[in-house]
N, CA, C and O atoms as a Tinker XYZ file with bonds, in Angstrom:
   536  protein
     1  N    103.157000   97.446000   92.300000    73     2
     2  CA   102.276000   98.433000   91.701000    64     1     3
     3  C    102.928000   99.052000   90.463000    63     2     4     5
     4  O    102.256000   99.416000   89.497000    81     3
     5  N    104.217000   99.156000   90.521000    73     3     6
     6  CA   105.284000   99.858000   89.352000    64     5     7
     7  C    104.832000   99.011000   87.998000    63     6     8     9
     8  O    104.558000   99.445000   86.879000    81     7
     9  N    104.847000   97.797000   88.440000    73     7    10
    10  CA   105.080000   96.994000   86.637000    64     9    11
    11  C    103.775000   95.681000   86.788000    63    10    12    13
    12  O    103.776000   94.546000   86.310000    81    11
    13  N    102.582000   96.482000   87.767000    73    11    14
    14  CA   101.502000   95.901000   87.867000    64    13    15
    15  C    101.208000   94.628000   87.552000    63    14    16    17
    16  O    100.542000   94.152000   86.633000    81    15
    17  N    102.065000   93.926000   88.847000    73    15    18
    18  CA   102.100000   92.582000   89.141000    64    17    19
    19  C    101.256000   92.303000   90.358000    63    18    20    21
    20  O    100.859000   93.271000   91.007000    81    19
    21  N    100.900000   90.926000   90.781000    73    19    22
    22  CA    99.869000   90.009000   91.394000    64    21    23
    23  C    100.363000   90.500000   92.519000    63    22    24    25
    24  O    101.516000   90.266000   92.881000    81    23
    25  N     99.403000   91.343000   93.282000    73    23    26
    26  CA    99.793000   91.492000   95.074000    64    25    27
    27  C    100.131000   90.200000   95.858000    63    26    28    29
    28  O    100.820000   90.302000   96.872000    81    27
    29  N     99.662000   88.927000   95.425000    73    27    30
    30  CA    99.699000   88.295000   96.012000    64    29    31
    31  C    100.915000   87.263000   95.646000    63    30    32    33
    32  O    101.597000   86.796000   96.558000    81    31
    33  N    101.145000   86.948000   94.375000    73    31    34
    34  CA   102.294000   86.439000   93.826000    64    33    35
    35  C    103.399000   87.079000   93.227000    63    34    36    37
    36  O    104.508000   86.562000   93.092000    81    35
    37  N    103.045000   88.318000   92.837000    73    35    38
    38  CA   103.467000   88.612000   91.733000    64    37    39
    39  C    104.108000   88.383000   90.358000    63    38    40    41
    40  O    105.102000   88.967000   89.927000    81    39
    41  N    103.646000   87.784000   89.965000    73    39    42
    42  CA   103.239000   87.316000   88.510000    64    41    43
    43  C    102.532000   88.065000   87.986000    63    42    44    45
    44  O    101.531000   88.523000   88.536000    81    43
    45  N    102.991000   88.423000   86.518000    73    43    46
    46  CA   101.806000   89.025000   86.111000    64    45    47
    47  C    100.494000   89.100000   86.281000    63    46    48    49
    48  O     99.818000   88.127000   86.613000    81    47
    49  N     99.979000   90.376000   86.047000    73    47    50
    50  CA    98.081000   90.402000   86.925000    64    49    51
    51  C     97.855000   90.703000   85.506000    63    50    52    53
    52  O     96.635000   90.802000   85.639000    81    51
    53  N     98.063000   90.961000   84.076000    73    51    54
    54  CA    97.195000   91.058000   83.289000    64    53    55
    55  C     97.000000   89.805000   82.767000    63    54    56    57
    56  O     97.752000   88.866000   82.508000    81    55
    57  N     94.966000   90.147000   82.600000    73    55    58
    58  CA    94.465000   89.220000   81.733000    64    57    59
    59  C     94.125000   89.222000   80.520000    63    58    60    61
    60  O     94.581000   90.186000   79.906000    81    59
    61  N     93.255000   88.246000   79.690000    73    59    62
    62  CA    92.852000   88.591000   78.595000    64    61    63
    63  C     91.898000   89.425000   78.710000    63    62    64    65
    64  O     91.437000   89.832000   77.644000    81    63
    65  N     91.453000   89.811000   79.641000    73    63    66
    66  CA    90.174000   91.280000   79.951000    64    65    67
    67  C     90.706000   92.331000   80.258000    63    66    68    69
    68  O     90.326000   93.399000   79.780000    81    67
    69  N     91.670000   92.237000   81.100000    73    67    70
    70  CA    91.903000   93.503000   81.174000    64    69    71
    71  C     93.113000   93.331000   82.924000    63    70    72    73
    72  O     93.717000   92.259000   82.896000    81    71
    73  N     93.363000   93.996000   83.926000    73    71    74
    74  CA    93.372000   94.010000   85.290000    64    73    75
    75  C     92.575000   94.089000   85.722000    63    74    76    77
    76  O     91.590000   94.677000   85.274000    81    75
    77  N     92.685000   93.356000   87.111000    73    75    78
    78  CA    91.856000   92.838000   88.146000    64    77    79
    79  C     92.088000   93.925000   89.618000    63    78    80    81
    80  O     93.056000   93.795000   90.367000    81    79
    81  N     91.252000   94.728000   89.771000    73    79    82
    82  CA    91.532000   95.331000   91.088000    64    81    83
    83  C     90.089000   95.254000   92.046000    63    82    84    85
    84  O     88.995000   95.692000   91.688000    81    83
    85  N     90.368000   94.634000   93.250000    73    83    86
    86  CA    89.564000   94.545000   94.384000    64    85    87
    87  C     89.672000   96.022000   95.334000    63    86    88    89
    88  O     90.664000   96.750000   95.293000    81    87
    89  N     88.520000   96.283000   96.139000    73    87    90
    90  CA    88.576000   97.139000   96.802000    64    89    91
    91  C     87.286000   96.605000   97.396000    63    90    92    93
    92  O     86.508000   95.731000   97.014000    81    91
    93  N     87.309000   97.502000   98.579000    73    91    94
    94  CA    86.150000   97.275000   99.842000    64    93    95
    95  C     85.027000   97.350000   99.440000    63    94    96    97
    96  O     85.189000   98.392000   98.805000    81    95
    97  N     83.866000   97.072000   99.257000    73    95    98
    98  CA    82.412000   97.866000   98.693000    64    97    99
    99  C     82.450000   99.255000   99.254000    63    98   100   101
   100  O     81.623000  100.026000   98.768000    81    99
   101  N     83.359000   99.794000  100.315000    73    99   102
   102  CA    82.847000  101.154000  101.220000    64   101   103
   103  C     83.569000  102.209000  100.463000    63   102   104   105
   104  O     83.195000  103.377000  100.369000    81   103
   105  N     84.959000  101.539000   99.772000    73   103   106
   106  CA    85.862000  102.648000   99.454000    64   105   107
   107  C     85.629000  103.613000   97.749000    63   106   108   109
   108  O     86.042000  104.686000   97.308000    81   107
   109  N     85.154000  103.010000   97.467000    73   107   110
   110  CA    84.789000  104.199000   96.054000    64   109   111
   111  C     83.066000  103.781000   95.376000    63   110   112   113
   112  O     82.429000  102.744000   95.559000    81   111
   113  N     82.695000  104.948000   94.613000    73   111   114
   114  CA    81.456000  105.174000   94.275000    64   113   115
   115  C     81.686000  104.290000   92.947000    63   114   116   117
   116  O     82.036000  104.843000   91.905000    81   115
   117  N     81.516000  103.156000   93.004000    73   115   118
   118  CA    81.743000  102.547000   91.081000    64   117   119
   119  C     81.054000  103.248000   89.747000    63   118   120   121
   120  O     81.037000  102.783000   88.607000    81   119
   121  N     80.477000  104.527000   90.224000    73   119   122
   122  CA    79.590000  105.462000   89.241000    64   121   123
   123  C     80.316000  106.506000   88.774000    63   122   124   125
   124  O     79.963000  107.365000   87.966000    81   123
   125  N     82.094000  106.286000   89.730000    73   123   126
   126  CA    82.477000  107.488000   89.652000    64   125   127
   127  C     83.139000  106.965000   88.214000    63   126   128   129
   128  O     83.253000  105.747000   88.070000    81   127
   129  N     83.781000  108.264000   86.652000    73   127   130
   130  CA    84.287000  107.633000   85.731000    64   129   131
   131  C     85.692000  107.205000   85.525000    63   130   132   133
   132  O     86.127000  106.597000   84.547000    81   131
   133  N     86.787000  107.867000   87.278000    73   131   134
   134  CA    87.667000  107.659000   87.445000    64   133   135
   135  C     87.804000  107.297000   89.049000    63   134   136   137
   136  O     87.410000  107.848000   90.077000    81   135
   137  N     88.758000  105.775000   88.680000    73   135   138
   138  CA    88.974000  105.623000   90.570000    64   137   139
   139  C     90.182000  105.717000   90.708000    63   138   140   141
   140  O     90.938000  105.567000   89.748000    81   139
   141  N     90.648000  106.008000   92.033000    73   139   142
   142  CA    92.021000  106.317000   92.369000    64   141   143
   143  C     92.103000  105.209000   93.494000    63   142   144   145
   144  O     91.354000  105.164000   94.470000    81   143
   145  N     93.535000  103.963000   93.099000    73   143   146
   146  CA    93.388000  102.968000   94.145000    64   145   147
   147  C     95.335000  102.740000   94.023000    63   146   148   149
   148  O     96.053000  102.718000   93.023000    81   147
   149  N     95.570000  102.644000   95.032000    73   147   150
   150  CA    96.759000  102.257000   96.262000    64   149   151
   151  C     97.215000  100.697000   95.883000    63   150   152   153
   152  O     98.385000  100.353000   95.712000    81   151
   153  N     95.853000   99.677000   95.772000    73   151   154
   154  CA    96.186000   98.570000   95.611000    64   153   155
   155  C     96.313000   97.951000   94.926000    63   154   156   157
   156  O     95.223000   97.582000   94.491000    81   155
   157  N     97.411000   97.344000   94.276000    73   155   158
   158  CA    98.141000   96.392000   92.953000    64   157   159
   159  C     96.878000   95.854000   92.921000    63   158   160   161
   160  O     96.028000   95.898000   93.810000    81   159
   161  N     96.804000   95.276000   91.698000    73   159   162
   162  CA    96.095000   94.104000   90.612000    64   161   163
   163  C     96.214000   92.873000   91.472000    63   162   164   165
   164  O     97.053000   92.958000   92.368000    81   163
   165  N     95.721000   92.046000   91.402000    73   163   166
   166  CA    95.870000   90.739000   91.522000    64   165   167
   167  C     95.480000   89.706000   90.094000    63   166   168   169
   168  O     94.517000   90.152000   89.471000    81   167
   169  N     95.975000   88.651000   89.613000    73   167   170
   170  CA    95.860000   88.087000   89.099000    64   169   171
   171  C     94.625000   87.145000   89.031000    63   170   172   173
   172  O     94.133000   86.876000   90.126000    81   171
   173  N     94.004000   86.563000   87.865000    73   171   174
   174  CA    93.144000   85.297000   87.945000    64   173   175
   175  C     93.095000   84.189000   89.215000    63   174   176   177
   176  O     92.166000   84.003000   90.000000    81   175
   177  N     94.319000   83.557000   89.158000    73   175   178
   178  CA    94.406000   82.929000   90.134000    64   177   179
   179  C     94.191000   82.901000   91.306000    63   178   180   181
   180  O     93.680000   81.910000   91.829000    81   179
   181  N     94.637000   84.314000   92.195000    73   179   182
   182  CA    94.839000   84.832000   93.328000    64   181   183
   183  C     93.722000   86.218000   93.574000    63   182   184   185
   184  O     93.989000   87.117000   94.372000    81   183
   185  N     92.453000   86.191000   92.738000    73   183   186
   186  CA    91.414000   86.568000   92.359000    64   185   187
   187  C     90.631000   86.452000   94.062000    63   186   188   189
   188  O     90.434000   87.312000   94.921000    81   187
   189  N     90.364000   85.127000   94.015000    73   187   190
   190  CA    89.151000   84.743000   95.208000    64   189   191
   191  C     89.907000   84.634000   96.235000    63   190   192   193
   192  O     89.362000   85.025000   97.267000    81   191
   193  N     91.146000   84.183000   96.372000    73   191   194
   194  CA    92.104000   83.835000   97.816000    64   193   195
   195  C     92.107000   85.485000   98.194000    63   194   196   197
   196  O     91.633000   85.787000   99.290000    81   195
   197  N     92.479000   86.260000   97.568000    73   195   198
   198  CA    92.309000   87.646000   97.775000    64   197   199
   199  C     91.490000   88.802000   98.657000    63   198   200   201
   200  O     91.724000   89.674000   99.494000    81   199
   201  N     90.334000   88.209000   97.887000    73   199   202
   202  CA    89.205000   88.351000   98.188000    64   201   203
   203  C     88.947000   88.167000   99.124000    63   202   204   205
   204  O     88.627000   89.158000   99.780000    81   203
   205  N     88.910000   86.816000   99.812000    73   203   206
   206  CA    88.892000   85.936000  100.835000    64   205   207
   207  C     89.201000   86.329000  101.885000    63   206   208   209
   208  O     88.450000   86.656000  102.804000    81   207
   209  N     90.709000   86.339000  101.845000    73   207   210
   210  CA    91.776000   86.330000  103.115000    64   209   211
   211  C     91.685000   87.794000  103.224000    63   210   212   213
   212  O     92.160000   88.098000  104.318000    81   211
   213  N     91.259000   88.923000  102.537000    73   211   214
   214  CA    91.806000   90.703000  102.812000    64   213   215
   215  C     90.688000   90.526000  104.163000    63   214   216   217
   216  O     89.626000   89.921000  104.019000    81   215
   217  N     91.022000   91.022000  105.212000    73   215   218
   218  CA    89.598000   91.561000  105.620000    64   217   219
   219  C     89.307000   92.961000  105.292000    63   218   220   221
   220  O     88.132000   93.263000  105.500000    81   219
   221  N     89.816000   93.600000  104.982000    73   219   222
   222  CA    89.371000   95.104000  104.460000    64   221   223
   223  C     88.392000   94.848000  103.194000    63   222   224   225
   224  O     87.596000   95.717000  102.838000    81   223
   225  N     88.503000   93.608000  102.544000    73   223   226
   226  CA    87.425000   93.379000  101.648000    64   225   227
   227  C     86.245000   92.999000  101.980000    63   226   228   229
   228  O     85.224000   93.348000  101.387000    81   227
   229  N     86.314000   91.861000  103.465000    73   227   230
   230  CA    85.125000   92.266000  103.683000    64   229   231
   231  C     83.985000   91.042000  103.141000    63   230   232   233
   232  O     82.764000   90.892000  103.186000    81   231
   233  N     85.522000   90.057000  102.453000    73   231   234
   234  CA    84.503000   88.639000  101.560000    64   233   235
   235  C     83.750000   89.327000  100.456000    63   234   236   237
   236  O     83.199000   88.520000   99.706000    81   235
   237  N     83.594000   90.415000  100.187000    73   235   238
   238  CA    82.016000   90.856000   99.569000    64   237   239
   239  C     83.104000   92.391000   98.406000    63   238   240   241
   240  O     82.630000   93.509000   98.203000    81   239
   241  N     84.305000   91.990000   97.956000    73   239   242
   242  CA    85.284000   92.994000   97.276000    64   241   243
   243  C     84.522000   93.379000   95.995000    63   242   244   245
   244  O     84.024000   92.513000   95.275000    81   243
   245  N     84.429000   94.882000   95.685000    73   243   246
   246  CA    83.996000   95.839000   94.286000    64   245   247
   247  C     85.341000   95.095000   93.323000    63   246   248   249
   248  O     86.517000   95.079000   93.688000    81   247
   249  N     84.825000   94.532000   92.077000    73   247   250
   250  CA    85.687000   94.109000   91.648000    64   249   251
   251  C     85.467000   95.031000   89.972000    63   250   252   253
   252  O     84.663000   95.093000   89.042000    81   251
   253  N     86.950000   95.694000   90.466000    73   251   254
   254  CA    86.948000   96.768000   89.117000    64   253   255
   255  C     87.692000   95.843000   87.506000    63   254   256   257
   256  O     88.880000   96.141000   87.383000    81   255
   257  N     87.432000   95.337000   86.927000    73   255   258
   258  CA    88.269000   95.260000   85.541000    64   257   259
   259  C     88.454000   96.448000   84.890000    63   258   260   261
   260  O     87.509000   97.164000   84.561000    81   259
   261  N     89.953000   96.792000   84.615000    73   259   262
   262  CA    90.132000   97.692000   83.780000    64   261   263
   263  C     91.229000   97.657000   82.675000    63   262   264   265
   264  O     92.192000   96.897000   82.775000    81   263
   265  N     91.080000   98.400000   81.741000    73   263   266
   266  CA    91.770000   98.075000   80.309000    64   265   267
   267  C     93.146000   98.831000   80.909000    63   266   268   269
   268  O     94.314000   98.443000   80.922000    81   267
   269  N     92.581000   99.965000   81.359000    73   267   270
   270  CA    94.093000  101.148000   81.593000    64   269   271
   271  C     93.774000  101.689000   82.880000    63   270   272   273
   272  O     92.759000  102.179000   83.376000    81   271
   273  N     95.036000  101.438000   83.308000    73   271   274
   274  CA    95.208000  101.706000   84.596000    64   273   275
   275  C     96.730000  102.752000   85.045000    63   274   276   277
   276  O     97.489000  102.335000   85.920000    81   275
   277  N     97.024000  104.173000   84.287000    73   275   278
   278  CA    98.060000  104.461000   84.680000    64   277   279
   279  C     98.727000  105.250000   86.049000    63   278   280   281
   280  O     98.222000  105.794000   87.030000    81   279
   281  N     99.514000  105.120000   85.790000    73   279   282
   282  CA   100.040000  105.978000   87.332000    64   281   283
   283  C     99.321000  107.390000   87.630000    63   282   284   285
   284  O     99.158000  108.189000   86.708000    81   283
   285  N     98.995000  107.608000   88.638000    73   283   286
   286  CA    98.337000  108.224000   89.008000    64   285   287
   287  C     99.035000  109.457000   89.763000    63   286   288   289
   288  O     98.543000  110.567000   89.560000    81   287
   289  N    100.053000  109.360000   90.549000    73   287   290
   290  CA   100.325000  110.309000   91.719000    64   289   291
   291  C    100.959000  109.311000   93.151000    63   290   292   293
   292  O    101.094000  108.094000   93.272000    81   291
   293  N    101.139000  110.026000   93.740000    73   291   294
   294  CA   101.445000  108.778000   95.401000    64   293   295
   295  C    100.504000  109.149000   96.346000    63   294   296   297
   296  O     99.485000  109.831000   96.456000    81   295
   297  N    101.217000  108.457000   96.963000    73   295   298
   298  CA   100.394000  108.892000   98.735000    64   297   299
   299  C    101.944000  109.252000   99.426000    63   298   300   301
   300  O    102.989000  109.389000   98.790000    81   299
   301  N    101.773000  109.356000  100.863000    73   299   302
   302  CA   103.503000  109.921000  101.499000    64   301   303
   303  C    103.076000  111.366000  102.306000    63   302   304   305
   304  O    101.978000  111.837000  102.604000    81   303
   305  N    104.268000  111.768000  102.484000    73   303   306
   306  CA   104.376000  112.774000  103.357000    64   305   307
   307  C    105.026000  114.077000  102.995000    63   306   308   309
   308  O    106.068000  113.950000  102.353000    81   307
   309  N    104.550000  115.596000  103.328000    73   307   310
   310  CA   105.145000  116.667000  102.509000    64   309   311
   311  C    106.288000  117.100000  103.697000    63   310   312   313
   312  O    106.217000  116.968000  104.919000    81   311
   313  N    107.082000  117.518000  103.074000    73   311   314
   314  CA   108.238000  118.009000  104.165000    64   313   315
   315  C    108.793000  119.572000  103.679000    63   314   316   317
   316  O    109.006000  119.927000  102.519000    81   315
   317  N    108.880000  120.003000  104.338000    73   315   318
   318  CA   109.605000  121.495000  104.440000    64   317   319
   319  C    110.646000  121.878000  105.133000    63   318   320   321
   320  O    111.076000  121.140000  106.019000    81   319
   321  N    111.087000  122.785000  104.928000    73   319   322
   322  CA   112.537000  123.406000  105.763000    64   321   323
   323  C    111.997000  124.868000  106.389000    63   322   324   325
   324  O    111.311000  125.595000  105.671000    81   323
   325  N    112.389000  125.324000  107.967000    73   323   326
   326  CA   112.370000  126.030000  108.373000    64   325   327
   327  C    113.936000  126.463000  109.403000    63   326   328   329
   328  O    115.066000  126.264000  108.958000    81   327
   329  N    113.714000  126.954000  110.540000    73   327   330
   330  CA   115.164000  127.667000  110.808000    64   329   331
   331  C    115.639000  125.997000  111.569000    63   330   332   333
   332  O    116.794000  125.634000  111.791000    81   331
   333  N    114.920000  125.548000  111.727000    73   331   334
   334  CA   115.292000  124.181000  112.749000    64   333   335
   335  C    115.710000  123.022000  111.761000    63   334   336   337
   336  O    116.326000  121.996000  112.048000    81   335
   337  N    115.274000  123.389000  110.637000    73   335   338
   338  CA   115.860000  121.992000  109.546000    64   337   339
   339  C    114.375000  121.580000  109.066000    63   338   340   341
   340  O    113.399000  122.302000  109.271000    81   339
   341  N    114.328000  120.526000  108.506000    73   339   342
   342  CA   113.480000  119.762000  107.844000    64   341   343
   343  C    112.423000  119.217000  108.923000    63   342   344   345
   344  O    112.697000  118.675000  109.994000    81   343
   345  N    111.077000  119.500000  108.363000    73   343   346
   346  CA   109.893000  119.395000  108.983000    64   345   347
   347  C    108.844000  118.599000  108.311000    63   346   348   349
   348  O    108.880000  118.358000  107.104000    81   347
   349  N    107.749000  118.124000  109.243000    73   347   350
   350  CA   106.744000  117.604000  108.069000    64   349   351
   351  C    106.041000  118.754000  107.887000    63   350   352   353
   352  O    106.062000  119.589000  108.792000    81   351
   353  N    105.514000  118.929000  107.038000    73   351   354
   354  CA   104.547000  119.590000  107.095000    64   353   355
   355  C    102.738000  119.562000  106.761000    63   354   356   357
   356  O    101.888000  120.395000  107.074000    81   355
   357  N    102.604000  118.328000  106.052000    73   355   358
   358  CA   101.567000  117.946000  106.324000    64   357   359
   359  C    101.566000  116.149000  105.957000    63   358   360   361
   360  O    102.562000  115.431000  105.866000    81   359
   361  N    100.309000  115.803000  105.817000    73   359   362
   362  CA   100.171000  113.796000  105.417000    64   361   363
   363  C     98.766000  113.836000  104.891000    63   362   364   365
   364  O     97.878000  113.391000  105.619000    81   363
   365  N     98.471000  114.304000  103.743000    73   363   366
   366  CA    97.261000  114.327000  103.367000    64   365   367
   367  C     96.567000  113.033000  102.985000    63   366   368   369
   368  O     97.228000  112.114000  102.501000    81   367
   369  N     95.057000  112.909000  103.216000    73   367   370
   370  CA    94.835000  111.955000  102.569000    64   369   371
   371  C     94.599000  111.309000  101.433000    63   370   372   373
   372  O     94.236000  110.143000  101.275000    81   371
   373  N     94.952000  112.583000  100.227000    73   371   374
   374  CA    94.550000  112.418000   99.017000    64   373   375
   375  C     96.101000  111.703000   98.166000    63   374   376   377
   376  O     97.158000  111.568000   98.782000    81   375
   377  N     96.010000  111.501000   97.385000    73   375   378
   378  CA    97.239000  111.541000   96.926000    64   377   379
   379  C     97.841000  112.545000   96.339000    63   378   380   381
   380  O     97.010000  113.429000   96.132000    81   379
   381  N     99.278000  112.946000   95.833000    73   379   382
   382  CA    99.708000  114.044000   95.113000    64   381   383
   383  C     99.754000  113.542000   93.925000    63   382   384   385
   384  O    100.241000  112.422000   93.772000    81   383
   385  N     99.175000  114.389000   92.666000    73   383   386
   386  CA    99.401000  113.714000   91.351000    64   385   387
   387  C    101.036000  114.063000   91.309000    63   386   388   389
   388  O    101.673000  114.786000   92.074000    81   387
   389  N    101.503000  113.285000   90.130000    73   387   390
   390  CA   102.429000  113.393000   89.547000    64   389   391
   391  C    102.756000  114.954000   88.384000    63   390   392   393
   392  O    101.961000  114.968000   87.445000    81   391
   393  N    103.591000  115.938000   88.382000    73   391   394
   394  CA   103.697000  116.941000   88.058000    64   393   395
   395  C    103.236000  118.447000   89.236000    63   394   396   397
   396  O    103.548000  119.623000   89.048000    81   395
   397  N    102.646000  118.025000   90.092000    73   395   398
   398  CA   102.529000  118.546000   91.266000    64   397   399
   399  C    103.392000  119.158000   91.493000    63   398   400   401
   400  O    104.472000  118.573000   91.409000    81   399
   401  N    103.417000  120.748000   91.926000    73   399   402
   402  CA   104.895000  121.677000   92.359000    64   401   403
   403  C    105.339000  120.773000   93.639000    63   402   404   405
   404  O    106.435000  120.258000   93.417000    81   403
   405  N    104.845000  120.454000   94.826000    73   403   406
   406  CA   105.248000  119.863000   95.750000    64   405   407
   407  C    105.876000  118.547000   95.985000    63   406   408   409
   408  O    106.152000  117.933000   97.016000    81   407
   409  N    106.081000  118.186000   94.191000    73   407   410
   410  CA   106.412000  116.683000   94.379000    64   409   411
   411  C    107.524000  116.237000   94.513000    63   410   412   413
   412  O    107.843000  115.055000   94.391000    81   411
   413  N    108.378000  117.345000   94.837000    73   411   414
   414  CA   110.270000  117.084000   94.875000    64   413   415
   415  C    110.263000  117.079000   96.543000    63   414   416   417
   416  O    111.155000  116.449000   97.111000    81   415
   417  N    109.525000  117.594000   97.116000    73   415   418
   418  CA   109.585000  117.630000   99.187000    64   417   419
   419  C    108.565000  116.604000   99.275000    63   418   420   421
   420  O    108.216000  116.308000  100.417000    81   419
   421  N    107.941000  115.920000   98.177000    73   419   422
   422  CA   107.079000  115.101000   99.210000    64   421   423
   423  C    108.149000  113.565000   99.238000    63   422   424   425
   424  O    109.164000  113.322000   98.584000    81   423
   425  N    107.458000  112.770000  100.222000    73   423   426
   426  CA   107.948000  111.282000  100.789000    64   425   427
   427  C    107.270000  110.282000  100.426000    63   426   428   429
   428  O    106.744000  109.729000  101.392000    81   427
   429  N    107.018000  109.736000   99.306000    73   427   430
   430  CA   106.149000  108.888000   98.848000    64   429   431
   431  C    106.456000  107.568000   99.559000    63   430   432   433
   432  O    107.590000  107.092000   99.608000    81   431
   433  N    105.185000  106.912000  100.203000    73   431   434
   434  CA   104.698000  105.936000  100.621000    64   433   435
   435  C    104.184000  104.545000   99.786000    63   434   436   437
   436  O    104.660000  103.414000   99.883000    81   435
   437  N    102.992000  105.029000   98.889000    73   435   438
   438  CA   102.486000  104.029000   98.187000    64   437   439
   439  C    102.476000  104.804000   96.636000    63   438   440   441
   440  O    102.477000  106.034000   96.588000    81   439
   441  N    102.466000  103.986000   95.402000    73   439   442
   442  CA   101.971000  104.677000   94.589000    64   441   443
   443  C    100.676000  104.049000   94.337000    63   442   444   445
   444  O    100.371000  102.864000   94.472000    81   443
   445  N     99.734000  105.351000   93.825000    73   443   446
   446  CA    98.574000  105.567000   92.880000    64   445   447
   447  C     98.236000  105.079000   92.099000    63   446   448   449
   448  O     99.369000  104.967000   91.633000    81   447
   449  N     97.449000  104.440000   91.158000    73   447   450
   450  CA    96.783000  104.383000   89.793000    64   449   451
   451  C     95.663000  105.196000   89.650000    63   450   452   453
   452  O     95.102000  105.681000   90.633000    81   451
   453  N     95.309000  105.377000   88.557000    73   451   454
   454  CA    93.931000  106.207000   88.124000    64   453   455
   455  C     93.390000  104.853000   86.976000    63   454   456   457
   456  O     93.833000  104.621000   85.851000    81   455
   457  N     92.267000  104.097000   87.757000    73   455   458
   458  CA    91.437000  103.542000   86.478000    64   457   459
   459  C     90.574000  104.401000   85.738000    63   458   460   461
   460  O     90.070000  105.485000   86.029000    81   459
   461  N     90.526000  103.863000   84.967000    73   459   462
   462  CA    89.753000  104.897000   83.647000    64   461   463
   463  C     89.131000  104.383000   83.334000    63   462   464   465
   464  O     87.957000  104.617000   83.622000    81   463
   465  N     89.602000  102.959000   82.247000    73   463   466
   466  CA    88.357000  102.150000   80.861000    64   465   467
   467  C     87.902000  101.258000   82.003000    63   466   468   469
   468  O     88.789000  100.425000   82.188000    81   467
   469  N     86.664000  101.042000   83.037000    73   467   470
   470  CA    86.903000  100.240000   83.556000    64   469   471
   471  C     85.786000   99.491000   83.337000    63   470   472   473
   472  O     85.246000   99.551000   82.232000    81   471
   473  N     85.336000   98.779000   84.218000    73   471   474
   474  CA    83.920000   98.233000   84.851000    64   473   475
   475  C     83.867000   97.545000   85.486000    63   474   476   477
   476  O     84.629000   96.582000   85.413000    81   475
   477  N     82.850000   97.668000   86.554000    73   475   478
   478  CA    82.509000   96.508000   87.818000    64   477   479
   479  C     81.632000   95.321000   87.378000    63   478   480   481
   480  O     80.689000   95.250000   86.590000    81   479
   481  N     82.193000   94.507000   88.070000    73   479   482
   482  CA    81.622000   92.799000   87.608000    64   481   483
   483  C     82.114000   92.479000   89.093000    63   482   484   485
   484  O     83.059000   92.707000   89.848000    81   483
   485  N     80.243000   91.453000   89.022000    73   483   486
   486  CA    80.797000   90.630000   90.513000    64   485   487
   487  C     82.104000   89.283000   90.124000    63   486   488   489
   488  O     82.425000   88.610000   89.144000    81   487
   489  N     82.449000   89.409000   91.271000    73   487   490
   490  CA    83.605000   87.874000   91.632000    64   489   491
   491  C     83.154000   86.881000   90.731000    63   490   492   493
   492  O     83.820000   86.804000   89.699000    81   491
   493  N     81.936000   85.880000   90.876000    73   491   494
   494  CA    81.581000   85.341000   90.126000    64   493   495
   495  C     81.717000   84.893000   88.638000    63   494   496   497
   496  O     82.296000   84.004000   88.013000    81   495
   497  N     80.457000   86.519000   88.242000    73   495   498
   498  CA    81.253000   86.690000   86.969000    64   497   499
   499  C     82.078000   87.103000   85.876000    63   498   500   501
   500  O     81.996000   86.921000   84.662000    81   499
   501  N     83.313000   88.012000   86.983000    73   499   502
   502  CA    84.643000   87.727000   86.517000    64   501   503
   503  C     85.449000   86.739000   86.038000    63   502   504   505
   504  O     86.050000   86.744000   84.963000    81   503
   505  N     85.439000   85.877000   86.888000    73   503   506
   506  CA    85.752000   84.115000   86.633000    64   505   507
   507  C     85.295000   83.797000   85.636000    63   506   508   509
   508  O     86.039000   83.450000   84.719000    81   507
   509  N     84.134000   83.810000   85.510000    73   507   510
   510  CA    83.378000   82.659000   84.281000    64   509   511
   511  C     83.558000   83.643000   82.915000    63   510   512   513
   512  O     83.435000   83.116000   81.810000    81   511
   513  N     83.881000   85.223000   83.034000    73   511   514
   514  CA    83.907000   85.619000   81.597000    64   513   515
   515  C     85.918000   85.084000   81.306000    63   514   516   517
   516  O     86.490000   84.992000   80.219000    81   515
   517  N     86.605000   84.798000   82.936000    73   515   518
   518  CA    87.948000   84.672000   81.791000    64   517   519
   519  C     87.615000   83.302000   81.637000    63   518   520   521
   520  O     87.921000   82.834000   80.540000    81   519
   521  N     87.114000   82.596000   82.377000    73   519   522
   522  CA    87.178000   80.848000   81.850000    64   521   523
   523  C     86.685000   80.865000   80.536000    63   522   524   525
   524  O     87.141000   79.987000   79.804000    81   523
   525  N     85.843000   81.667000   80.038000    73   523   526
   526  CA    85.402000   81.536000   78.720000    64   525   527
   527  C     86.277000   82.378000   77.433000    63   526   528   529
   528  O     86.193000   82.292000   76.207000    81   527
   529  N     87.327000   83.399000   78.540000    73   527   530
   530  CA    88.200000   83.912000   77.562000    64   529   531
   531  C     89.469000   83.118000   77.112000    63   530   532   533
   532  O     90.292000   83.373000   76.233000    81   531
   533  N     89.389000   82.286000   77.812000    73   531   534
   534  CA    90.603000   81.004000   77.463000    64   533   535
   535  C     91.000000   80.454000   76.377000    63   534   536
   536  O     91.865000   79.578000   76.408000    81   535
């Protein structure tokens, strides 16, 4: 996710369009003008095997292209100190952005992106606009 390489190979995931990010049809509103996603890029190649094999996708994956995709914040765990020592203190489900007062006690798990320039295109014709970007 750091240097937004192929979840599945990692090889570079940028294309001549842009990055490739799959997600569930259930997990974000594609109307929204910013998405917040956990899961690396995948590459051209590793596009449909992806797709395929996730079952959280579901065969049927929101397929976001986006120009910019920067770091966003994490996911993880907040911890605190009380008379007993170090505690959790909470596991939210949102992520913490980055600059966040709490971001020196939290326990980062996954990192974040925030797409921005994006747009949804089915599987399909994702493929056929890079075969033609070739």
């Amino acid at each position: 996710m750091q240097t937004l390489t192929c979840q599945v190979c990692t090889g570079p995931a940028r294309t001549p369009l842009g990055f490739i990010f799959l997600a569930s049809p259930r997990d974000h509103d594609p109307s929204w003008p910013n998405i917040l996603t956990n899961q690396p890029p995948v590459c051209r190649r590793h596009t449909r095997a992806a797709a395929r094999l996730c079952p959280h996708l579901e065969d049927d994956p929101t397929v976001f292209l986006a120009r910019s995709a920067p770091l966003y914040g994490v996911h993880g765990t907040l911890y605190g100190r009380n008379e007993g020592g170090v505690k959790v203190i909470a596991q939210p489900d949102a992520p913490l952005p980055y600059g966040h007062p709490n971001i020196g006690t939290f326990l980062a798990s996954q990192l974040v992106r925030r797409l921005k320039s994006f747009r949804v295109v089915g599987l399909d014709e994702l493929l056929n606009d890079l075969a033609t970007a070739s």
